[in-house]
C-alpha positions in Angstrom: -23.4 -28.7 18.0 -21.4 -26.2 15.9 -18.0 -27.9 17.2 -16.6 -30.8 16.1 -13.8 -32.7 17.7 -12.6 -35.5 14.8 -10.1 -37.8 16.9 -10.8 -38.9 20.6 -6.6 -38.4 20.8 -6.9 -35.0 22.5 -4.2 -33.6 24.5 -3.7 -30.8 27.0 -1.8 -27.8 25.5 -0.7 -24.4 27.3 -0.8 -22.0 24.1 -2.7 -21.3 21.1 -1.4 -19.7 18.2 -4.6 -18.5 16.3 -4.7 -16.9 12.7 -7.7 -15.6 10.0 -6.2 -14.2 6.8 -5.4 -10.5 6.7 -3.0 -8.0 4.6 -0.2 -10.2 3.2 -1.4 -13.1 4.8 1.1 -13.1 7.2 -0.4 -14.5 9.9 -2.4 -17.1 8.4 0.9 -18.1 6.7 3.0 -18.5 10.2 0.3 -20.2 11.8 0.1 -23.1 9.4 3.9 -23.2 8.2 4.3 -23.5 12.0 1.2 -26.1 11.8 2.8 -28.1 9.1 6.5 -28.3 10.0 5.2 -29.4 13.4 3.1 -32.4 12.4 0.1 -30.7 13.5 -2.7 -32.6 13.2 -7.0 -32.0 13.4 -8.6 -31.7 16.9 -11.5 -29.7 16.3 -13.6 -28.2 13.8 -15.9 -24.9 14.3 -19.1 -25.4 12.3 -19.8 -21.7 11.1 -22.4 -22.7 8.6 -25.0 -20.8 12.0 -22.9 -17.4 10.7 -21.9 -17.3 7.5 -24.0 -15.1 5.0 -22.6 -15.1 1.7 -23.5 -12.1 -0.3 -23.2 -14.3 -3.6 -23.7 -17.1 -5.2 -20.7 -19.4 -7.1 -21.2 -20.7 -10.8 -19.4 -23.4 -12.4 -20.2 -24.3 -15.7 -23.4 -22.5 -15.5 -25.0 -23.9 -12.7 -25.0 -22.0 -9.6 -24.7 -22.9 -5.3 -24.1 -21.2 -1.9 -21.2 -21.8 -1.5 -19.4 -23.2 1.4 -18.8 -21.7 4.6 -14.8 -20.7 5.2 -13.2 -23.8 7.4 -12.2 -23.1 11.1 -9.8 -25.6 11.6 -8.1 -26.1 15.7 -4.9 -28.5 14.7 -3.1 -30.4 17.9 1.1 -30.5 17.6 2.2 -33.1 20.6 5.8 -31.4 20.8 5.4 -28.7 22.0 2.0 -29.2 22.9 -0.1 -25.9 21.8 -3.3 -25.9 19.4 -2.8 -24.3 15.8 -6.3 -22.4 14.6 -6.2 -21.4 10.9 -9.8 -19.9 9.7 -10.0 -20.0 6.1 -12.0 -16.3 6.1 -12.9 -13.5 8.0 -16.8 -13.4 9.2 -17.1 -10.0 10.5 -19.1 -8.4 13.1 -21.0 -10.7 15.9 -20.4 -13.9 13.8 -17.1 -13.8 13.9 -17.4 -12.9 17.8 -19.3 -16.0 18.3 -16.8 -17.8 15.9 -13.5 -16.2 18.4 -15.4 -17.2 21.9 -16.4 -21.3 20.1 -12.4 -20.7 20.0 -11.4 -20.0 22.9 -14.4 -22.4 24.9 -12.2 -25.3 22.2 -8.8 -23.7 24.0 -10.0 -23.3 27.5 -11.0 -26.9 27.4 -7.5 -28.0 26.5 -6.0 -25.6 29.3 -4.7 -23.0 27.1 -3.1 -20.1 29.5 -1.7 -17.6 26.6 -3.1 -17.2 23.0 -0.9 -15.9 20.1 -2.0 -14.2 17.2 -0.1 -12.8 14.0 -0.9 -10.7 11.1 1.3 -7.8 9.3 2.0 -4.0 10.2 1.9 -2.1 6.7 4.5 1.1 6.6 5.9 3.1 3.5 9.1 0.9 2.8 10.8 -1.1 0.6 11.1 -5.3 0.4 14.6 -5.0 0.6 14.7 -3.6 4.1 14.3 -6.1 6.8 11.3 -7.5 8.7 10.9 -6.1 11.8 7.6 -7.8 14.1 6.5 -5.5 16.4 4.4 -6.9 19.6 0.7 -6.4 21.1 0.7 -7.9 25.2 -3.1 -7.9 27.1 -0.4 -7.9 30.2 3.1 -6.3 31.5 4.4 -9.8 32.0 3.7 -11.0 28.6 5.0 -7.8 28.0 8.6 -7.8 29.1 9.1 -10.8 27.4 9.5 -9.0 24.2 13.0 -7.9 24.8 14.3 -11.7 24.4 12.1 -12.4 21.3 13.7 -10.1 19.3 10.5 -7.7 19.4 9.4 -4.1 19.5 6.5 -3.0 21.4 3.8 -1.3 19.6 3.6 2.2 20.8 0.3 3.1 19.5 -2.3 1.9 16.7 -4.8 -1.2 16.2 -4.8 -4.8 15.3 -8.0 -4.9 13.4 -10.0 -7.7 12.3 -10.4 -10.9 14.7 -6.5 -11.3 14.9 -6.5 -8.9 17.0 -10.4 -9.0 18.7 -9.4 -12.8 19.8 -7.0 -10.7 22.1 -9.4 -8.6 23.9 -11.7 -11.6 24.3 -9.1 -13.8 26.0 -8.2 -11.1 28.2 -11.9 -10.9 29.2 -11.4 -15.2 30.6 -8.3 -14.0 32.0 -6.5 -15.8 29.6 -2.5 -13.7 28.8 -2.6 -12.5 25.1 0.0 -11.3 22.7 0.0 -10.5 19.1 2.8 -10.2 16.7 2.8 -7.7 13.9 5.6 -7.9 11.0 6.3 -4.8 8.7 5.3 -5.7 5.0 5.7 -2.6 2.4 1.9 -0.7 2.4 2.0 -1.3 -1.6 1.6 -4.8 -1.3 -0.6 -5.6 1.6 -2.9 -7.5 -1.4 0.0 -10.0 -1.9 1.1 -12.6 0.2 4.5 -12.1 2.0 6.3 -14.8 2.9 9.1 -13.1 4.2 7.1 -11.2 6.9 5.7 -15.2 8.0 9.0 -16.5 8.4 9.7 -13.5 10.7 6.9 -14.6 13.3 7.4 -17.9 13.0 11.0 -17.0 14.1 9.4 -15.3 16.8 7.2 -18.3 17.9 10.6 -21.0 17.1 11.8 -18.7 20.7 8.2 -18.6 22.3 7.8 -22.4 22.2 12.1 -23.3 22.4 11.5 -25.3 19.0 13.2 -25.0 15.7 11.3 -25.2 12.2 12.9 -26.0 9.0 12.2 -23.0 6.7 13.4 -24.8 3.1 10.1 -24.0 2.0 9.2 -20.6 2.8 12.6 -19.3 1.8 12.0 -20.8 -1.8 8.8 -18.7 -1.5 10.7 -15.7 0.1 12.9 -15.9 -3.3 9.9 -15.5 -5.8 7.8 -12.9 -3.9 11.4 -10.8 -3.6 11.5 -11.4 -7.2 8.0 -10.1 -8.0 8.1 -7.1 -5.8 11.1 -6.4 -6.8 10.6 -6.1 -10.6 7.7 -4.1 -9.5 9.7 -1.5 -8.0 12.3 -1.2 -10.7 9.6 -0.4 -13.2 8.4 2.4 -10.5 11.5 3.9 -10.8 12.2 3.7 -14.2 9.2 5.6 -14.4 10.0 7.9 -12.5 13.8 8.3 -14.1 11.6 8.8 -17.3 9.9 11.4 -15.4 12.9 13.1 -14.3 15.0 13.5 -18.0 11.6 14.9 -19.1 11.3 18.0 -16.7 14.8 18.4 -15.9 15.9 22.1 -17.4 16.9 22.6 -20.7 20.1 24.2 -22.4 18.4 27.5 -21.1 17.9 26.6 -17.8 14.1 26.8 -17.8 12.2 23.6 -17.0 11.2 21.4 -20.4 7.4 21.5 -21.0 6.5 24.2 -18.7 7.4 21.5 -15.7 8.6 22.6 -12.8 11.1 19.9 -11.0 10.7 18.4 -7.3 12.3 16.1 -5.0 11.1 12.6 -6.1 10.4 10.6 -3.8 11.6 6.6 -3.0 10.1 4.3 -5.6 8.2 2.4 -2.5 7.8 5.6 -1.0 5.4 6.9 -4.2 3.8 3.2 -4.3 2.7 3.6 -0.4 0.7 6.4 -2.0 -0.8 5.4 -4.6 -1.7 2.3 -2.1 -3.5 4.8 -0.2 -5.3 6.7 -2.6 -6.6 3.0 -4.5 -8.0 2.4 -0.7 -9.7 5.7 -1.0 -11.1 5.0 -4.1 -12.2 1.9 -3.3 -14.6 3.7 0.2 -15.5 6.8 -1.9 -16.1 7.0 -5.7 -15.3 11.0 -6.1 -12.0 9.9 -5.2 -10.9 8.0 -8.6 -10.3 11.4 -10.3 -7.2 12.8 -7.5 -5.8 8.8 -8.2 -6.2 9.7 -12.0 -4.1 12.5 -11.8 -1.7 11.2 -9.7 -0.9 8.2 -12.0 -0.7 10.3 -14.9 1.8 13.0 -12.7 4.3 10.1 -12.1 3.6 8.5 -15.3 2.4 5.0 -13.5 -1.2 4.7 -14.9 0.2 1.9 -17.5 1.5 0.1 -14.7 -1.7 0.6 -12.6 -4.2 0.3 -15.6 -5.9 -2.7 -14.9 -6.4 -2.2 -11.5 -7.6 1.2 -11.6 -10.1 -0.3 -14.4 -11.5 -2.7 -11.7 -12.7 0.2 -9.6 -15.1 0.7 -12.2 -16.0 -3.5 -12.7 -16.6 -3.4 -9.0 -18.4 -0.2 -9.0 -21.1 -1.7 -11.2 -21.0 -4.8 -9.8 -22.0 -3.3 -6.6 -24.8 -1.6 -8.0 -26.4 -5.1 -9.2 
């Protein structure tokens, strides 16, 4: 039986808050700071050992295994009763569709009515500028709710991945939906962040009329601000650098032959470059245009060993 139910203490809960890893980690990050600062406990297990195909092997010492398949954990919190999911990984396609509707059989069973999902909304900004969670409702009742959460509805775009498939699929067992989505800056969507987690578990504190100590994730909050924020200032410096090079001379005519331009935002220019190492990463031919455009804005030694990996993963892929 791929599900596992470890206690025989199981209790009857009207939401689920459900969350797989994604950009940031945002809403895998909510779901269990929610999890853990609510003394959830475990109440079932999915088995996905029937779906996981890993597409390597792992070596320790030089001995080599399958490895494991990711854990999808269903966690219980008696006050207020709702069930906490946290899959450690992503199985795409009809796996993980089989993985989402073993979910929601584990959820129907303990009278869920609503499911809640988070994950992150990546735009061109900076960390500095504040979260703002934007909302996803399978129905207009869920929807109007929004305005007293403190949330903005999406206007258009997707949730991908099965944060936001689990949605569609409840809606389909007539089960209400709603996902939140809080902004994280585009240039770090490989980095956990913190700050956009505590936004939707702020969001959740009102959905479930609870309160959650956040000591923890505000110490985390600190260091990831810390991080992306050194990052930035060595973006602009950068681009100061840039800026005293091809500013015009005591003639007026631009140094080097290079004419000047409006510069953009230092998390404005990193947003770019973002895109263009996604680009790179789905089409080869493409590493040449991020080439030059590290090289224009004098960033390739603060890109260098990332862009390097494109070519590690390149040949690993061809293994």
């Amino acid at each position: 039986m791929p599900i596992r139910y470890p206690t025989e203490k199981r209790f009857p809960a009207p939401a689920l808050v459900a969350c797989w890893p994604g950009m940031g980690h945002v809403g895998i990050m909510a779901a269990s700071y929610l999890r853990m600062k609510l003394g959830g406990v475990p109440y079932a297990e999915i088995d996905a050992t029937p779906y996981f195909l890993p597409d390597a092997i792992e070596v320790v010492d030089g001995i080599g295994r399958i490895p494991a398949p990711p854990q999808q954990m269903v966690f219980q919190v008696a006050e207020p009763p709702l069930l906490v999911f946290e899959g450690e990984a992503q199985i795409s396609g009809e796996p993980g569709i089989k993985i989402a509707s073993e979910l929601l059989d584990v959820a129907q069973e303990a009278g869920v009515t609503t499911v809640y999902t988070g994950a992150a909304f990546a735009m061109p900004m900076s960390y500095r500028q504040p979260v703002k969670v934007f909302g996803v409702a399978t129905d207009e009742g869920l929807r109007q709710r929004f305005a007293i959460l403190g949330v903005e509805p999406l206007k258009e775009g997707r949730v991908s991945g099965l944060n936001g498939l689990l949605l569609g699929l409840a809606k389909s067992r007539g089960m209400g939906a709603v996902s939140f989505l809080a902004t994280i800056p585009q240039y770090a969507i490989e980095a956990p962040n913190p700050k956009a987690s505590r936004a939707i578990v702020q969001v959740f504190q009102k959905v479930f009329n609870t309160a959650v100590d956040m000591t923890e994730i505000d110490e985390r909050i600190r260091e990831a601000d810390r991080i992306m924020g050194e990052f930035e200032r060595r973006v602009a410096a950068a681009l100061e650098a840039l800026r005293r090079e091809t500013e015009p001379g005591l003639d007026g005519k631009p140094r080097d032959g290079v004419e000047t331009e409006e510069r953009p935002e230092p998390h404005e220019l990193m947003a770019h470059i973002e895109r263009l190492f996604e680009e790179a990463q789905r089409d080869r031919s493409k590493i040449e245009e991020l080439k030059e455009e590290l090289d224009r804005w004098g960033l390739f030694s603060l890109y260098e060993d990332r862009f390097l990996d494109l070519f590690s993963k390149r040949d690993r892929d061809k293994d």
